[in-house]
N, C-alpha and C positions, 0 to 999 in steps of 0.2 A: 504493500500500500504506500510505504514512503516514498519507493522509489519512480511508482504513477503520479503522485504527488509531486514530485519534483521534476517531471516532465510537464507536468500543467502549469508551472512556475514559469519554466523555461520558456513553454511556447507564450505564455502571455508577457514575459520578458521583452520577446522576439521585437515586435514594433516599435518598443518603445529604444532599441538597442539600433535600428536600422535607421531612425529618424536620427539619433543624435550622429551616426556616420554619414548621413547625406550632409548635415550641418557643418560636419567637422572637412570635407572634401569640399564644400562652397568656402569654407575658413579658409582652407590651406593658401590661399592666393594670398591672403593677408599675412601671413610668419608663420614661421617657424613652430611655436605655442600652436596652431594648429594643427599643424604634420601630426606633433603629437599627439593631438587630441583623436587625432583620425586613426594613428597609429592602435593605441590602447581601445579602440570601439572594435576595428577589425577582430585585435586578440580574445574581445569581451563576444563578439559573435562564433567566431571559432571553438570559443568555450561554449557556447550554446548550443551550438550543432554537437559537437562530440557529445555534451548533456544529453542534448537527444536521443540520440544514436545507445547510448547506455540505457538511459528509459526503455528503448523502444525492445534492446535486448530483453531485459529485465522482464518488462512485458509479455514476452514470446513466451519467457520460462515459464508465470504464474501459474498458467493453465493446465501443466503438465502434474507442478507441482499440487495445484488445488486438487484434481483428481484423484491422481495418488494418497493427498489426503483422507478424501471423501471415501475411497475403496477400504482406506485402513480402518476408519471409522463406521463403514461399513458391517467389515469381519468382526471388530471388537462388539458391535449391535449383535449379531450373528449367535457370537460365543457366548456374552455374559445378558443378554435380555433387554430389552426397552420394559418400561415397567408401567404398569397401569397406575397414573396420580392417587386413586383413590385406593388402589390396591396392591400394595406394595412389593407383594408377593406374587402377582398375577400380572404377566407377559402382556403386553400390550399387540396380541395378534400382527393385528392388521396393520399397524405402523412397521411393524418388524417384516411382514410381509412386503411391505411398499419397497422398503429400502433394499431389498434384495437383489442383488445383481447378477441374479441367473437368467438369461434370456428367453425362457421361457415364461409364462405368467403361469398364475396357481389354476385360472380359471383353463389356459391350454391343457396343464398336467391332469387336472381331475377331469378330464374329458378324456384324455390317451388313458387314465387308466381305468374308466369303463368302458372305453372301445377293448380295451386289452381282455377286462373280464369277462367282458360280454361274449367272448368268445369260447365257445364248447371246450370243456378242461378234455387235454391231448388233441387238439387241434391247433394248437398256441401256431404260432407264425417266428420259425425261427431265425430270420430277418429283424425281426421288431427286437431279439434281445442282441444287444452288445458283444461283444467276442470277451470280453474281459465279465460276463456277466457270472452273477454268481446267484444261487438258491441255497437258502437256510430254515431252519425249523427250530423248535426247541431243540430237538435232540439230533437231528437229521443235515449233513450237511459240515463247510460247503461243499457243493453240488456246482459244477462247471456248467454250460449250455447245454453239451451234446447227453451229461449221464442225466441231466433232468430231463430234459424231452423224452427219453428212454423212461425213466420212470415210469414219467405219469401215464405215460401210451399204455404203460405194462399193466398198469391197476386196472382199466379199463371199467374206471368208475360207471360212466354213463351208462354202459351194459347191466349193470349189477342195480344200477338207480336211475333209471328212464327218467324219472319226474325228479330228479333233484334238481332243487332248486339252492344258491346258497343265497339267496338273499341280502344281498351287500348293501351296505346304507352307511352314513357318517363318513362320507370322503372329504378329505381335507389336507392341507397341505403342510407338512413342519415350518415349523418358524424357524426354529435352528436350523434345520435340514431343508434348505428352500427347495429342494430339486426333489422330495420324496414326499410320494402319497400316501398315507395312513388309509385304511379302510378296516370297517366291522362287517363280522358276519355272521350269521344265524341260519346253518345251511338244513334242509327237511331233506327227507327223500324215501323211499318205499322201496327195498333188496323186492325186486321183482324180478332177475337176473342173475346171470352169472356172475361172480366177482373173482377178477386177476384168471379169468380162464378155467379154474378148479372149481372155487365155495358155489355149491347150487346156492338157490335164492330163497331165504327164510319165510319173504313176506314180512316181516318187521319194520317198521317205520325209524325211522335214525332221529332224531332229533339234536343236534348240537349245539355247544354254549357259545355264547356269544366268544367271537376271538378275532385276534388282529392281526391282518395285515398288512403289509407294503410293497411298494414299487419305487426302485430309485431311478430316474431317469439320469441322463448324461444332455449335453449341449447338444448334440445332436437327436435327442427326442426316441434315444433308445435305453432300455431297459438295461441299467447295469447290475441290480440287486433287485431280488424278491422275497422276501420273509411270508411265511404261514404258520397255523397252527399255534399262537399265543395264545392261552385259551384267560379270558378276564375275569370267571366266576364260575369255578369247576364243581358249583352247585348247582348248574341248571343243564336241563338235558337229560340225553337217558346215554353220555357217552362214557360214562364215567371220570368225567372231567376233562376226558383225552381229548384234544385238537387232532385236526389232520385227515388222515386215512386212517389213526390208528385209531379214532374215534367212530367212525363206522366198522371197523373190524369188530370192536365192543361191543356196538349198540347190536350185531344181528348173533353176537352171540358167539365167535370167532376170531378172538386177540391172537396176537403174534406172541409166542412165547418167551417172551424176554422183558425184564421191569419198567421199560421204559415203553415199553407198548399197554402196560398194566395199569389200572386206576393206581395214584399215589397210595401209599401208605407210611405209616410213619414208621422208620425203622428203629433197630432196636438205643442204639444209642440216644437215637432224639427222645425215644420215651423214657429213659434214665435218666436223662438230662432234665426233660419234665420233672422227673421224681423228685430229682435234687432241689430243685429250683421249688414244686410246691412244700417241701419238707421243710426248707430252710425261713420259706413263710410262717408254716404255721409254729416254728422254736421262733421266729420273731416277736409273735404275736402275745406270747406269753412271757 
């Protein structure tokens, strides 16, 4: 700023520096005292122009520099939060959204990612993911491009559940994470099918808990990250809290045998640990 400032000095300097050297050049016919006068106005304009010229550098840089600013302050918004005035604790979304300088908007992204859903699971368009793309679960994963598409092809869910439906709702876009989609889901569907080729079809109804997931895009509007199978309240449902596939393996009566495809249970330590922990209560108490 000072340095714009002293360019506006400069040029308004300017006429007032060019008038005294026309005076001092009609002087000069009269002595010597004028030569010099003319002399010292030329070197006071010379020093104007190079002023300028400095300005005008100075100038050129600002904008690189304010940018650069505005990006840092940016990422730092990014990392630590804008905060809601009244709530101190509570992110101010949409501010934090505004200031994002992912080229995509949240309104493109939650659009690619129910065109994305919207599409029959193992029919995915492996085009749309990224080479660098990656698939995770709770427990599952990561998963590269080519062993997820294989996957999911192999459960061949939609054979085993004709009418599943998962029901996606609450898309929305991180605030920290501008480039990724958050979604909930509460998926239905009726084992009227074969399931993965082998499980005839129970006739059982699945119902799942609510669970989340995402989509991270990339600058080019492809899928670099996919997460499933968070489950947010492993009290609702008939899957046994389970997320996923492992969740309808359950619900028709045919889990995978291994603990991590099993309703949670508390093992034996954490229930010790319990013990201690209510024991040492109730010797408090008294």
């Amino acid at each position: 700023m000072s340095k714009c400032l002293s360019a506006l000095l400069f040029l308004s300097s300017t006429p007032a520096v060019v008038g005294r050297l026309t005076q001092s050049a009609s002087a000069s016919r009269s002595g010597r005292s004028s030569i010099v006068t003319g002399a010292k106005a030329f070197a006071q304009l010379r020093q104007t122009r190079a002023g300028l010229r400095n300005a005008l550098r100075a100038g050129s840089q600002l904008q690189p520099a304010a940018e650069a600013t505005a990006q840092s302050s940016r990422k730092d918004n990014q990392a630590i939060g804008i905060f809601d005035s009244n709530f101190p604790e509570v992110v101010d979304e949409d501010q934090m959204l505004f200031q994002s300088g992912f080229p995509i908007s949240p309104e493109e992204l939650i659009e690619k990612a129910k065109r994305y859903y919207a599409t029959p699971i193992g029919q995915w368009d492996r085009d749309e993911l990224a080479e660098d793309f990656k698939f995770m679960g709770p427990v599952v994963g990561p998963l590269d491009r080519d062993s997820f598409l294989k996957a999911v092809s192999g459960f061949r869910l939609l054979d085993a559940f004709p009418d599943n439906n998962a029901r996606y709702y609450h898309f929305r876009v991180d605030p920290f994470e501008t480039n990724r989609v958050w979604t909930t889901s509460r998926a239905i569907g009726t084992n009227t099918g074969v399931f993965a080729g082998t499980i005839p079809p129970t006739g059982k109804v699945v119902e799942s808990p609510p669970q989340t997931l995402s989509l991270k895009f990339n600058e080019e509007g492809k899928i670099t990250l996919m997460t499933v199978g968070y489950v947010m309240d492993r009290s609702v449902g008939n899957t046994g809290g389970l997320g996923g596939v492992f969740g309808y393996l359950y619900a028709i009566g045919k889990p995978l045998p291994f603990p991590e495809a099993q309703p949670w249970t508390m093992s034996k330590r954490y229930r010790f640990f319990n013990f201690l922990g209510s024991l040492r209560s109730k010797f408090s108490k008294q």
